[in-house]
DSSP file (Angstrom, degrees, kcal/mol; ACC not computed):
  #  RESIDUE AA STRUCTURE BP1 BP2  ACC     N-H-->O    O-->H-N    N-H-->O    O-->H-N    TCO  KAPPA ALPHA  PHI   PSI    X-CA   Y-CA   Z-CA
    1    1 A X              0   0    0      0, 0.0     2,-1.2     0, 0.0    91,-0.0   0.000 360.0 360.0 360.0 131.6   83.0   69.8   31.8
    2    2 A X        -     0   0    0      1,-0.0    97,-0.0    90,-0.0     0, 0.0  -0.520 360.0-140.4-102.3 101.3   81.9   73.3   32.7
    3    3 A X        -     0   0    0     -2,-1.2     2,-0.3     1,-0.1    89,-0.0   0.150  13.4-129.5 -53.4 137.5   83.9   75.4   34.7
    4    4 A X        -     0   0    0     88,-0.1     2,-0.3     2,-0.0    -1,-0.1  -0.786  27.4-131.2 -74.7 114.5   82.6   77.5   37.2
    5    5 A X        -     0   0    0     -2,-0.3     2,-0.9     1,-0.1     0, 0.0  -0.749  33.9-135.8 -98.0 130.6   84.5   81.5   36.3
    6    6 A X        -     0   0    0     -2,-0.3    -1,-0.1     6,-0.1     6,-0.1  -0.810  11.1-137.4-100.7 115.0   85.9   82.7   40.1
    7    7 A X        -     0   0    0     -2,-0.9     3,-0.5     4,-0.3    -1,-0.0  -0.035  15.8-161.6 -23.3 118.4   85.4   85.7   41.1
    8    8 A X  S    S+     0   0    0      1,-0.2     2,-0.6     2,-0.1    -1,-0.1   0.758  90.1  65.3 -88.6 -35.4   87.9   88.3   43.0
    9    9 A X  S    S-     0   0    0      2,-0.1    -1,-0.2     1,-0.1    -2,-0.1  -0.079 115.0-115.5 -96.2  47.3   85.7   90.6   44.4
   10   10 A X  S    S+     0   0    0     -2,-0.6    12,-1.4    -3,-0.5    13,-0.5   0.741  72.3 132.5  34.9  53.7   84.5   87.7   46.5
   11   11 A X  B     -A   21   0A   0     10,-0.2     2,-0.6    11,-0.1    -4,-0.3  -0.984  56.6-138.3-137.0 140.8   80.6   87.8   44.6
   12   12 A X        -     0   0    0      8,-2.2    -6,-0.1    -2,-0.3    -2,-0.0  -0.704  28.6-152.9 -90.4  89.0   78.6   85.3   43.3
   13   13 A X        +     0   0    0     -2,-0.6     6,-0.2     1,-0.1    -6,-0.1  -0.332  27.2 165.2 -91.6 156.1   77.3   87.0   40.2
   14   14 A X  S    S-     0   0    0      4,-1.9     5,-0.2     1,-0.1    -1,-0.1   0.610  77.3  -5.6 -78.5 -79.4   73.6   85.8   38.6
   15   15 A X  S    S-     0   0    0      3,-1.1    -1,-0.1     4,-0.1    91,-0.0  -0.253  85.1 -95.4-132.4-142.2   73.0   88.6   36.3
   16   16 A X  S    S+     0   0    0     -2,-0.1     3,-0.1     1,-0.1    -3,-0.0   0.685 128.9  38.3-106.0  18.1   74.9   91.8   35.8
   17   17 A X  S    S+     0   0    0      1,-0.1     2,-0.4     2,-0.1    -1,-0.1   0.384 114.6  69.0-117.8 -10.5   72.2   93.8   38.6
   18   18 A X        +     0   0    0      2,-0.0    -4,-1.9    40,-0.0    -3,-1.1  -0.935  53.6 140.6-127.3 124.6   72.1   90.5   40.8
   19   19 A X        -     0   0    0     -2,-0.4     2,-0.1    -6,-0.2    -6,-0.1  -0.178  30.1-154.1-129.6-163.1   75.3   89.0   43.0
   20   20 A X        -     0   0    0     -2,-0.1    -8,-2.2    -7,-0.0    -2,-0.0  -0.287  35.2-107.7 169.7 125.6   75.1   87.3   46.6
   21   21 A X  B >   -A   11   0A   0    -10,-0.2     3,-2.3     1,-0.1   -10,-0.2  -0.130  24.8-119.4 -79.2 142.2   78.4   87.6   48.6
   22   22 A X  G >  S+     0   0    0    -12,-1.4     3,-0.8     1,-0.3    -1,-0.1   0.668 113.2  71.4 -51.8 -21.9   80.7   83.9   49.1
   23   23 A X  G 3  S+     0   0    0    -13,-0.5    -1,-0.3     1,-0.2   -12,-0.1   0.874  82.2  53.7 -77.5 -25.0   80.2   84.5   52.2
   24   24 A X  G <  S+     0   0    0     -3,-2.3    28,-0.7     2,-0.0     2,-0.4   0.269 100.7  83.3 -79.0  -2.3   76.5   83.8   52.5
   25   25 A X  B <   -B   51   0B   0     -3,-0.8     2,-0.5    26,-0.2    26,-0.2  -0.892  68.0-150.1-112.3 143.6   77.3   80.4   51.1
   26   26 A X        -     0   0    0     24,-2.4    24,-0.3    -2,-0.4     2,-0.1  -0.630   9.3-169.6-118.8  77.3   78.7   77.2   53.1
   27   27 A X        +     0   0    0     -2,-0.5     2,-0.3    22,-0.2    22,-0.2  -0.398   6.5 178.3 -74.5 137.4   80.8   74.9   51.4
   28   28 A X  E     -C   48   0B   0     20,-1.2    20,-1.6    -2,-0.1    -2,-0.0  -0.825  23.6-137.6-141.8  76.6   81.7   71.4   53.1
   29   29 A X  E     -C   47   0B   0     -2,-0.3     2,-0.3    18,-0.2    18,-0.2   0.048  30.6-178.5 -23.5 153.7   83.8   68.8   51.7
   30   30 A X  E     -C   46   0B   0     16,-1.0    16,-1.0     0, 0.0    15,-0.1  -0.770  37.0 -91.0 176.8 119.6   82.3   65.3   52.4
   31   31 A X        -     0   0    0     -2,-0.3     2,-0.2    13,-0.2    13,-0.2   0.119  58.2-124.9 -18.6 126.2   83.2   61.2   51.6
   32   32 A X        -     0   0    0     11,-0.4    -1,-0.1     8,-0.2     2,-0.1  -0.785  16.9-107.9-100.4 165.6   81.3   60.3   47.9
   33   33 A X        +     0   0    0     -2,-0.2    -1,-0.1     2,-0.0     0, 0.0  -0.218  65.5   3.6 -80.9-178.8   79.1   58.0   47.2
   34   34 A X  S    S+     0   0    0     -2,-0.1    -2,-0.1     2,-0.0     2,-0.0  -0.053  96.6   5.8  50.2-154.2   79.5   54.5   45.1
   35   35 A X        +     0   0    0      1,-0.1    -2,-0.0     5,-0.0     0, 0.0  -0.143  60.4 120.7 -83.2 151.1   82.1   53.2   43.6
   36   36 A X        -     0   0    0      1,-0.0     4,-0.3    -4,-0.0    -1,-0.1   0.353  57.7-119.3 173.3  17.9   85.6   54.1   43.7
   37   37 A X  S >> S-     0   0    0      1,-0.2     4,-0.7     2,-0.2     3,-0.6  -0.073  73.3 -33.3  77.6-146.7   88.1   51.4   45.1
   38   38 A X  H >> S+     0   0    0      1,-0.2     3,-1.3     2,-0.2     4,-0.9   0.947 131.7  67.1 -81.2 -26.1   90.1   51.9   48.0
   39   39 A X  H 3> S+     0   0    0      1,-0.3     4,-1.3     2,-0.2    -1,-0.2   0.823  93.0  68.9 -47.2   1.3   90.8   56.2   47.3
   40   40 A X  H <4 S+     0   0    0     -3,-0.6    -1,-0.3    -4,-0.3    -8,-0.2   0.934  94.4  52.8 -91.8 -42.8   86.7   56.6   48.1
   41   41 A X  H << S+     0   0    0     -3,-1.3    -1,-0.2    -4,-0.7    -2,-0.2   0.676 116.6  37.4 -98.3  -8.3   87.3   55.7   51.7
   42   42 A X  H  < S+     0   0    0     -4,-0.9    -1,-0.3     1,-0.1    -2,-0.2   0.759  98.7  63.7 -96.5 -40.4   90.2   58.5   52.2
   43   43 A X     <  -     0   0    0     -4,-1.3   -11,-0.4     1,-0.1     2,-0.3  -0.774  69.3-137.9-105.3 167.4   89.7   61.6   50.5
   44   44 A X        +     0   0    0    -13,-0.2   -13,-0.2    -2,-0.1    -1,-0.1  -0.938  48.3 153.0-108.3  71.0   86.7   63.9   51.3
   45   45 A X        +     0   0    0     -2,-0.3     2,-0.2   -16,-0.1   -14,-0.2   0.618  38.9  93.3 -95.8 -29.6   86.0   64.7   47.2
   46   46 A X  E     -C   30   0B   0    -16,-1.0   -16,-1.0     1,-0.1     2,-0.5  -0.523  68.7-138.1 -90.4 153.4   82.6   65.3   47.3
   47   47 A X  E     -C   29   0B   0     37,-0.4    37,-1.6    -2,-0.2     2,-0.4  -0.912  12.3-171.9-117.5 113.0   80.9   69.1   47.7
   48   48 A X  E     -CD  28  83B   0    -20,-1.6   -20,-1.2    -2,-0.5     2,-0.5  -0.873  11.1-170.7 -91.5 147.5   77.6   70.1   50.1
   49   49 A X  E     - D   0  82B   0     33,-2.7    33,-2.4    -2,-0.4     2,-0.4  -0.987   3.2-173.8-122.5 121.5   76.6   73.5   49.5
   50   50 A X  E     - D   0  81B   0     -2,-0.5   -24,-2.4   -24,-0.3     2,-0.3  -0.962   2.1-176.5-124.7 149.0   74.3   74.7   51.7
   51   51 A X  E     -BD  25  80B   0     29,-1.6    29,-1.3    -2,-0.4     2,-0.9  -0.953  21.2-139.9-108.2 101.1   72.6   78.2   51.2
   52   52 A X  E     - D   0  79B   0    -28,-0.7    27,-0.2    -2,-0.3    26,-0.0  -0.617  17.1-176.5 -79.3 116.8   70.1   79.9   53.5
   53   53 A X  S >  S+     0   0    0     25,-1.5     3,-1.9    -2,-0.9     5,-0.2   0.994  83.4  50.9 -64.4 -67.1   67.6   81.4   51.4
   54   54 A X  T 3  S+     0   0    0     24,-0.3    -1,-0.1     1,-0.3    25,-0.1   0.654 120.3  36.0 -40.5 -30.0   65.7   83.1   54.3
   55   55 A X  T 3  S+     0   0    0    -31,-0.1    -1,-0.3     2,-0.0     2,-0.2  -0.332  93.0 102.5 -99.8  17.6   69.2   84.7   55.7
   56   56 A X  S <  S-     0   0    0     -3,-1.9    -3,-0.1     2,-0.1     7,-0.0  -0.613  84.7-111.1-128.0 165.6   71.0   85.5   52.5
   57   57 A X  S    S+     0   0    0     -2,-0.2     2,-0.1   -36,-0.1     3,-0.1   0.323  76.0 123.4 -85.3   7.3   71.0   89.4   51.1
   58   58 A X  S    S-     0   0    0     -5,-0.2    -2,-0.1     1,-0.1   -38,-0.0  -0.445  75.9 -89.0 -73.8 154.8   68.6   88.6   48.0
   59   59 A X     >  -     0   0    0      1,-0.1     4,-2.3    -2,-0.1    -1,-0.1  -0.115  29.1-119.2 -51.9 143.0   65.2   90.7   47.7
   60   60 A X  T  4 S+     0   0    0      1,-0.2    -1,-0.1     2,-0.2     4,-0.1   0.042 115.9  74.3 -91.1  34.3   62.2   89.0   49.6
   61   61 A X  T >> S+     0   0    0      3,-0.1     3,-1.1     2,-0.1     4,-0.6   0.738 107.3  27.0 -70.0 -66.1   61.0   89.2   45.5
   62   62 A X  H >>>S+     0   0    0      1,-0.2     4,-2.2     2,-0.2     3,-1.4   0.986 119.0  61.4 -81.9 -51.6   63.5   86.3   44.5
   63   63 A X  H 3X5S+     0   0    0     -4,-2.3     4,-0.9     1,-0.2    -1,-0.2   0.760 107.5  43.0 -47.7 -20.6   63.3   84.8   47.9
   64   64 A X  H <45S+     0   0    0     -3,-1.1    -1,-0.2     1,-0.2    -2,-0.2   0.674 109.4  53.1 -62.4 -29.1   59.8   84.2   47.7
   65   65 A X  H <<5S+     0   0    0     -3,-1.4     4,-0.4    -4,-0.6    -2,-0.2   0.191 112.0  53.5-110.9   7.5   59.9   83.0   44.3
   66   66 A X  H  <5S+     0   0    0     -4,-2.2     5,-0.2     2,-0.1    -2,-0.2   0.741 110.2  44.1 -99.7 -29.5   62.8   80.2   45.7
   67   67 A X  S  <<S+     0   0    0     -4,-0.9    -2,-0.2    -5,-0.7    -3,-0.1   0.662  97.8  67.5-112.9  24.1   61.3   79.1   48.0
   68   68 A X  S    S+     0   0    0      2,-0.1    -1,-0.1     0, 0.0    -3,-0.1   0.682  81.9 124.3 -64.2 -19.3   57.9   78.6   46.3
   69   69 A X        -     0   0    0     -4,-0.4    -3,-0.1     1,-0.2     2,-0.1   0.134  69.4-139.5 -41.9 156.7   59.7   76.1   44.4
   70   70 A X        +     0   0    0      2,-0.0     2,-0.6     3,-0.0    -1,-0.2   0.075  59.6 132.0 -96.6  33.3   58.6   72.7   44.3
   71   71 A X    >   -     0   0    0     -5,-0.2     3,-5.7     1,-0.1    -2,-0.1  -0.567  52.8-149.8-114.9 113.5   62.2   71.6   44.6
   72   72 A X  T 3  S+     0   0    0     -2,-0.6    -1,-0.1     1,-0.3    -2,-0.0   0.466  90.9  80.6 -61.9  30.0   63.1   68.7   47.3
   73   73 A X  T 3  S+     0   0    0      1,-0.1     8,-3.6     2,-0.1     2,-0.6   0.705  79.0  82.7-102.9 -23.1   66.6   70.3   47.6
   74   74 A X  B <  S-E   80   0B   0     -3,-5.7     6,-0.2     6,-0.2    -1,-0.1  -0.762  78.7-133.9 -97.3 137.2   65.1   73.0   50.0
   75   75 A X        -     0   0    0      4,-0.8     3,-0.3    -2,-0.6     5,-0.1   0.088  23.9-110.2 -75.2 174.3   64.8   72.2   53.2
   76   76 A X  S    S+     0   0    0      1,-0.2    -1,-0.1     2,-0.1    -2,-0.0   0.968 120.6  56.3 -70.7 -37.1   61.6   72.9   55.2
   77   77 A X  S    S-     0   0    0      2,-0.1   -23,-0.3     1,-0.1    -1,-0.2   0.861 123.1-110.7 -50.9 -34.1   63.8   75.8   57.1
   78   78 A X  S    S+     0   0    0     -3,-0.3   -25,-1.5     1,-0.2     2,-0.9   0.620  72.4 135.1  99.8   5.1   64.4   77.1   53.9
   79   79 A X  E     -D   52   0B   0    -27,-0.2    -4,-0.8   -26,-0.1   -27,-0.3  -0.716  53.0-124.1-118.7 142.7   68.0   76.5   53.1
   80   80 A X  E     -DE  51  74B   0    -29,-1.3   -29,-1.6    -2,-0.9     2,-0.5  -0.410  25.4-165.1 -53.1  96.5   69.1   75.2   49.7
   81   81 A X  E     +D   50   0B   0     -8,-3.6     2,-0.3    -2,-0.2   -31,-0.2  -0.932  12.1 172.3-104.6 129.4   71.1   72.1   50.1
   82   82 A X  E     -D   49   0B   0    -33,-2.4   -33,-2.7    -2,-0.5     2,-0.4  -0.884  16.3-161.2-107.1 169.4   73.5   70.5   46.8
   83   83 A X  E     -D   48   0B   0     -2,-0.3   -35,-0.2   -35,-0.2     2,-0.1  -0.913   4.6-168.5-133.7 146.7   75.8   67.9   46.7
   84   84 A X        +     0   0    0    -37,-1.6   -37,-0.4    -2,-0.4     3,-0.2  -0.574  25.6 141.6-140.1  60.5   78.1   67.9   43.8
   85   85 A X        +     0   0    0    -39,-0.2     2,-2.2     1,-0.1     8,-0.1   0.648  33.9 103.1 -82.5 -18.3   80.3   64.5   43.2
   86   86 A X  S    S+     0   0    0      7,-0.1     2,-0.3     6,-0.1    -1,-0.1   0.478  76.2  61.3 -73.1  29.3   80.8   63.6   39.7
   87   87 A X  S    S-     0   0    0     -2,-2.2     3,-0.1    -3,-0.2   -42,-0.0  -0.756  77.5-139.0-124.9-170.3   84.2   64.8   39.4
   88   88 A X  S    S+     0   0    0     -2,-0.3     2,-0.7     1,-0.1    -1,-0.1   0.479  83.1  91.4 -98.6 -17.9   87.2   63.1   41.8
   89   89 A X  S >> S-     0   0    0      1,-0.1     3,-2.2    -3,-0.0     4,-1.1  -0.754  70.3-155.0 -97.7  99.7   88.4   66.3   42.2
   90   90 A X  H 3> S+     0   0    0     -2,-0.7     4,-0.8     1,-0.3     5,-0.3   0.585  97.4  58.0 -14.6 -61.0   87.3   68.6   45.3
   91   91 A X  H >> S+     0   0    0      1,-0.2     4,-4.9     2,-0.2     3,-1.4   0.980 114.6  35.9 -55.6 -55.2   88.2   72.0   43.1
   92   92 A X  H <> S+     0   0    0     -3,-2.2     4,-2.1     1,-0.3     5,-0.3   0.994 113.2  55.1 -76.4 -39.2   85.6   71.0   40.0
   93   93 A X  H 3X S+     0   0    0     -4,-1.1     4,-2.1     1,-0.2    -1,-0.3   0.729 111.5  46.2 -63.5 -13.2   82.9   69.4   42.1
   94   94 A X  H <X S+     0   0    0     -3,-1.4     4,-1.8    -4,-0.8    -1,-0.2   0.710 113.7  48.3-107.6 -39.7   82.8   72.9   44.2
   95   95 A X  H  X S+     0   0    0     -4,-4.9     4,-2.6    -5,-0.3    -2,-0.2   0.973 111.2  49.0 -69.3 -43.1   82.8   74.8   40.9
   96   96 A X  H  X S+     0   0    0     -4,-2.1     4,-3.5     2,-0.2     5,-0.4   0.980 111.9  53.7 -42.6 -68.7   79.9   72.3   39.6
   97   97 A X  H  X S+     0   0    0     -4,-2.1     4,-2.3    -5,-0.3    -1,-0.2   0.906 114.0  41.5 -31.2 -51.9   78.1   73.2   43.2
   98   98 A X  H  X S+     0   0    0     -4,-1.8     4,-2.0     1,-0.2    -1,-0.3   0.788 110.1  56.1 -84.3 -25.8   78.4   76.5   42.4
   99   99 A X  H  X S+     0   0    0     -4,-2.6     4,-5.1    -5,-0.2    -1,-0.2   0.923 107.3  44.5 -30.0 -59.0   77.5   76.2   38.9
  100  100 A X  H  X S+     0   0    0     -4,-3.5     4,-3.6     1,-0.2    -2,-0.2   0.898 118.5  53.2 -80.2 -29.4   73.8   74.4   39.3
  101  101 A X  H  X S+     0   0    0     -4,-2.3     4,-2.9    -5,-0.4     5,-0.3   0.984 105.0  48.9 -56.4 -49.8   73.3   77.4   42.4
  102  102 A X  H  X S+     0   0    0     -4,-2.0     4,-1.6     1,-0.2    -2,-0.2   0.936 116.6  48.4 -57.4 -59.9   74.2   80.3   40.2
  103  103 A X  H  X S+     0   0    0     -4,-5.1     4,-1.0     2,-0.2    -1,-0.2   0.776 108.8  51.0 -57.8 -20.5   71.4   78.3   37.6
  104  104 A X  H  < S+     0   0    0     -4,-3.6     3,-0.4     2,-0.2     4,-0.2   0.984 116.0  37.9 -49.8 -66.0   68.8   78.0   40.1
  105  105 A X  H >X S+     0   0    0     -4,-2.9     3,-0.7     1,-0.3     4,-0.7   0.721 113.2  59.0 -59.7 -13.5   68.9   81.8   41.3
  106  106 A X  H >X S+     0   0    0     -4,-1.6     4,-1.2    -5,-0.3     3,-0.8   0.915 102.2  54.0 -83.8 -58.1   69.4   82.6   37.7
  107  107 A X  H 3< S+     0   0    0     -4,-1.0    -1,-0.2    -3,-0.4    -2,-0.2   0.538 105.7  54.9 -62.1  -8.5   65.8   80.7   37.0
  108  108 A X  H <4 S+     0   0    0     -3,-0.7    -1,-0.2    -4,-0.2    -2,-0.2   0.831  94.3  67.8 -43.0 -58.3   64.1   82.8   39.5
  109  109 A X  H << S+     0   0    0     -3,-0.8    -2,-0.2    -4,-0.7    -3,-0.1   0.563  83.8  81.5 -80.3 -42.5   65.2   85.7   37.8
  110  110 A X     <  -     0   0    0     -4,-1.2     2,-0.4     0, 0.0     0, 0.0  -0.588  58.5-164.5 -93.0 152.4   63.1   85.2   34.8
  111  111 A X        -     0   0    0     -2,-0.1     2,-0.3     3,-0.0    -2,-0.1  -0.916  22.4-142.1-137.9 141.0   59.4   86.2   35.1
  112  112 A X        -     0   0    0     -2,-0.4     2,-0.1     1,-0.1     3,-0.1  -0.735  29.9 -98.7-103.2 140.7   57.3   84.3   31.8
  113  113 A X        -     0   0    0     -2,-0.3    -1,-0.1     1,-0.1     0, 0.0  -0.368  32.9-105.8 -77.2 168.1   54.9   86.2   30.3
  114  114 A X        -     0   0    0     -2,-0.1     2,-0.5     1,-0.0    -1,-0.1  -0.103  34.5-125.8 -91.4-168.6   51.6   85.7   31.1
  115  115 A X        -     0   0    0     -3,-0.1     2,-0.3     3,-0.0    -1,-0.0  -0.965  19.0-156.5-119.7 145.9   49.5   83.7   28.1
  116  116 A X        -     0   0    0     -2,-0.5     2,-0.1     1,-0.0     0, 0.0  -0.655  25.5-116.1 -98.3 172.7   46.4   85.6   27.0
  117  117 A X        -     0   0    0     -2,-0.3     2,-0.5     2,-0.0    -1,-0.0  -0.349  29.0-156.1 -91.9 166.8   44.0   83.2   25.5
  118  118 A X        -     0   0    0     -2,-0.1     2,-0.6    -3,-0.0    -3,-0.0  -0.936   7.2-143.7-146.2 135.4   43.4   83.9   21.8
  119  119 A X        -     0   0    0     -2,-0.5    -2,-0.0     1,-0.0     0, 0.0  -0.917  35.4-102.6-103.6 117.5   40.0   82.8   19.9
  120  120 A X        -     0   0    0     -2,-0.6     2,-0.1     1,-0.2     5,-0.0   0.129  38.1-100.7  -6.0 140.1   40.6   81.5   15.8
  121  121 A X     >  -     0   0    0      1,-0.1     4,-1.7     4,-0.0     5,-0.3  -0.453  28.7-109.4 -89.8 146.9   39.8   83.5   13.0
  122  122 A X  H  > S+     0   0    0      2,-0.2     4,-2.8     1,-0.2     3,-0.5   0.904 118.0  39.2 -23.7 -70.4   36.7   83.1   10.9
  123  123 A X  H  > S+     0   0    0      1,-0.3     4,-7.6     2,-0.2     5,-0.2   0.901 108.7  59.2 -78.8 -38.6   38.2   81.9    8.0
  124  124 A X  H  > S+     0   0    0      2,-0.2     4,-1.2     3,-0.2    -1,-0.3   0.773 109.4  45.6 -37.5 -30.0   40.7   79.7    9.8
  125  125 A X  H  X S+     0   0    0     -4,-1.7     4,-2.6    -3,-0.5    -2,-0.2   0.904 113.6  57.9 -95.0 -60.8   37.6   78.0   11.3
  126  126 A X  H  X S+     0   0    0     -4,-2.8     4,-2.9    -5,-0.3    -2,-0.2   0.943 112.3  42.2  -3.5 -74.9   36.4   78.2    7.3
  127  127 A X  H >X S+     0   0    0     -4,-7.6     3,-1.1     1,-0.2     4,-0.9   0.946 108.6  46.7 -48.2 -62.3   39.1   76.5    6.4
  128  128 A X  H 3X S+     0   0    0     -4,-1.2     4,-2.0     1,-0.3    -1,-0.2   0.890 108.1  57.8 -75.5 -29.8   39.7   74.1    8.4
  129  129 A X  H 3X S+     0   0    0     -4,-2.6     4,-0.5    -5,-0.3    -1,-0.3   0.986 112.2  45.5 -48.2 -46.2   35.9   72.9    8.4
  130  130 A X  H XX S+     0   0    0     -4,-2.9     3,-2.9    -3,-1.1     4,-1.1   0.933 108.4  56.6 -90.9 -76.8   36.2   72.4    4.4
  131  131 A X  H 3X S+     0   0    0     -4,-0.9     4,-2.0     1,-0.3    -1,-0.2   0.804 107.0  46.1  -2.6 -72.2   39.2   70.8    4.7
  132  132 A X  H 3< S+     0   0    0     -4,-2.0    -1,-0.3    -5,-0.3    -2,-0.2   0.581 106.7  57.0 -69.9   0.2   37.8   68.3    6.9
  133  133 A X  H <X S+     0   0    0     -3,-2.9     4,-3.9    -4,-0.5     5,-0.3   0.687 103.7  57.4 -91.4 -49.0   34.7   67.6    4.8
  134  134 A X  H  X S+     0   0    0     -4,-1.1     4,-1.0     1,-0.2    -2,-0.2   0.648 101.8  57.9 -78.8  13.9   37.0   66.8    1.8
  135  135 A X  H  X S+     0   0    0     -4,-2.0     4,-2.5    -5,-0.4    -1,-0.2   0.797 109.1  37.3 -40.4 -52.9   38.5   64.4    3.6
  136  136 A X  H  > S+     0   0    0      2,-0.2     4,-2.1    -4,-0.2     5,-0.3   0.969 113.2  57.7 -67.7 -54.7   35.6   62.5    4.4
  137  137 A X  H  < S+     0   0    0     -4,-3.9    -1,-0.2     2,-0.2    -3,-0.1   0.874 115.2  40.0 -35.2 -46.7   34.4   63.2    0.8
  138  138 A X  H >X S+     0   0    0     -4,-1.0     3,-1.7    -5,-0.3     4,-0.6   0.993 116.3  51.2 -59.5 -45.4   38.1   61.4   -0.5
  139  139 A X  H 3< S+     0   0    0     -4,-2.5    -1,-0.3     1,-0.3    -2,-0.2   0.434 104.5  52.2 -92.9  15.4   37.8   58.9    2.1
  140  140 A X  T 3< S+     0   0    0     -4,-2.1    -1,-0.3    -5,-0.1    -2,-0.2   0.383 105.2  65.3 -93.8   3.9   34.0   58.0    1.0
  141  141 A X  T <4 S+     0   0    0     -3,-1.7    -2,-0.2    -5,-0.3    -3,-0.1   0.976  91.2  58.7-118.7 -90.0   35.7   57.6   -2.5
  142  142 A X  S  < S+     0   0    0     -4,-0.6    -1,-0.1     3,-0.0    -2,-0.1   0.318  87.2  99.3 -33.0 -39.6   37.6   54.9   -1.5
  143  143 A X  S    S-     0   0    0     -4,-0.2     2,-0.2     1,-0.2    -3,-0.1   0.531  84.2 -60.1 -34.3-176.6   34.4   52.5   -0.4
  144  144 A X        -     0   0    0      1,-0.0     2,-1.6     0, 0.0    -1,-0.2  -0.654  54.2-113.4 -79.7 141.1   32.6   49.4   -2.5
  145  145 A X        -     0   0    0     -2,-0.2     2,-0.1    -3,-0.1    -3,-0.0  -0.681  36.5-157.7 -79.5  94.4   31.3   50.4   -5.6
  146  146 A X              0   0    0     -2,-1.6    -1,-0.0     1,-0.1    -3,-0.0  -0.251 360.0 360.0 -81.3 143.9   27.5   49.9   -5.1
  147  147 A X              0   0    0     -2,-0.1    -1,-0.1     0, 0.0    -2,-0.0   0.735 360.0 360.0-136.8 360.0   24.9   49.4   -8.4
């Protein structure tokens, strides 16, 4: 399981130039779902994490690029809901929550380069043309022997 590292100076760090303060996040305890005998219907084990993207102290750079995401987890308002159950225990499901947020904004963060196109070299095109004629050439080899 991977633990979530907590923070003292009450920051959720990203990268080392990008944070967003604990405060701007809203953690909720909440009944999980399935199975889990009679303990499921008394403790409150499961974590919603809600984030307002629009309202939060990030750059309208990364906010743009969070909520262009295609991702049903944001709401049409714009705030970032997760749920986090798979552990029985409140403390790791809340570090998990905080986990998969810290990898979202984290996936923002990275900008892919763009692809130029690139056109095949002469002889690369050479090749692979003669190649493919002795192919045929073996596989005509292979036929009935006519006489």
């Amino acid at each position: 399981m991977r633990m979530f590292p907590l923070n003292d100076d009450k920051l959720l760090r990203i990268t080392d130039t990008l944070a967003i303060p604990l405060s701007e996040i809203e953690i909720s305890a909440v009944r999980a779902q399935g199975p889990g005998g009679q303990n499921v219907n008394k403790v409150s084990s499961a974590i919603h994490l809600r984030f307002d993207i629009r309202a939060s102290s990030l750059s309208e750079f990364y906010k743009e690029r969070l909520l262009a995401l295609n991702d049903q987890r944001i709401t049409k308002d714009g705030v970032l809901v997760l749920k986090a159950q798979q552990s029985r225990s409140q403390e790791k499901n809340k570090g998990e929550a905080m986990l998969r947020l810290q990898e979202l904004l984290l996936s923002v963060t990275v900008i892919q380069k763009k692809r130029r196109a690139t056109a095949p070299s002469r002889s690369s095109q050479l090749k692979r043309v003669d190649s493919k004629t002795r192919r045929g050439k073996d596989k005509a080899m292979r036929g009935k022997v006519v006489l």
